[in-house]
C-alpha positions in Angstrom: 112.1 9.3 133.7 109.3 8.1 135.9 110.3 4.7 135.8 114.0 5.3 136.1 113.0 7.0 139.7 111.2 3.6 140.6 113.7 1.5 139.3 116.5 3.1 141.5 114.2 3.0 144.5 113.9 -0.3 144.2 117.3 -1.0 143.9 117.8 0.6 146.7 115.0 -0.7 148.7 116.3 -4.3 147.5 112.3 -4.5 147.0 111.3 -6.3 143.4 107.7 -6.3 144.1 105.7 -4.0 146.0 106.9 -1.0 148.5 107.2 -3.2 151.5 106.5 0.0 153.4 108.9 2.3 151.9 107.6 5.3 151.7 110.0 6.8 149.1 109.4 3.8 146.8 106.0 3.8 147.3 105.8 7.6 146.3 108.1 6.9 143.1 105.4 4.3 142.4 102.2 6.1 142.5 104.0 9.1 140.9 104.4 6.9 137.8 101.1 5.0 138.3 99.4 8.8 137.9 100.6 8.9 134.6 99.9 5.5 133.5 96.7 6.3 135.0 95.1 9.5 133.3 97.5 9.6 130.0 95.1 7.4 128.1 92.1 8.6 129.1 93.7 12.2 127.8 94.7 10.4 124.3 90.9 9.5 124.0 89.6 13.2 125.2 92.2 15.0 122.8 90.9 12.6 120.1 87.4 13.7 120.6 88.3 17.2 120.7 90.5 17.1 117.4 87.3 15.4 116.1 85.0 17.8 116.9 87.2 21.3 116.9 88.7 22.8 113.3 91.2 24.8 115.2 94.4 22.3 115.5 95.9 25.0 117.6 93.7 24.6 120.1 94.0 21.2 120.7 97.8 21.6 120.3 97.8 23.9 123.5 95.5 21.5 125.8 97.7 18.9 124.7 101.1 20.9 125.3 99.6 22.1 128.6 98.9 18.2 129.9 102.7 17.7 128.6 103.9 20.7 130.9 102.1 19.3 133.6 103.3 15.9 133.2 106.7 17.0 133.1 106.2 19.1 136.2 104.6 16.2 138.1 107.7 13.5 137.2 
């Protein structure tokens, strides 16, 4: 979804490399560099925590709640 939005900006901005000062695109891009961003680094920290924790469920809600978040920030 997040790169759909940056793709259509770009068409629109004629733009295929940088923002060349659009502020829209430039917004679409860091929206989907956020994700790119802090997603790995929460694969690693929920693969620690199902490491160290017994209770799946737990680790099931700190991963649904990054999801819902994620979703909300797109």
């Amino acid at each position: 979804m997040l790169s759909w939005g940056v793709i259509k900006q770009r068409r629109i901005a004629n733009k295929s490399l940088g923002d060349g000062g659009n502020i829209p695109l430039l917004r679409k891009i860091r929206a989907q560099a956020n994700l790119v961003e802090y997603t790995p680094l929460f694969i690693v920290m929920i693969g620690l925590a199902e490491y160290q924790w017994d209770s799946s469920l737990v680790v099931g809600a700190i991963a649904f709640v990054f999801m819902l978040g994620r979703l909300a920030h797109g």
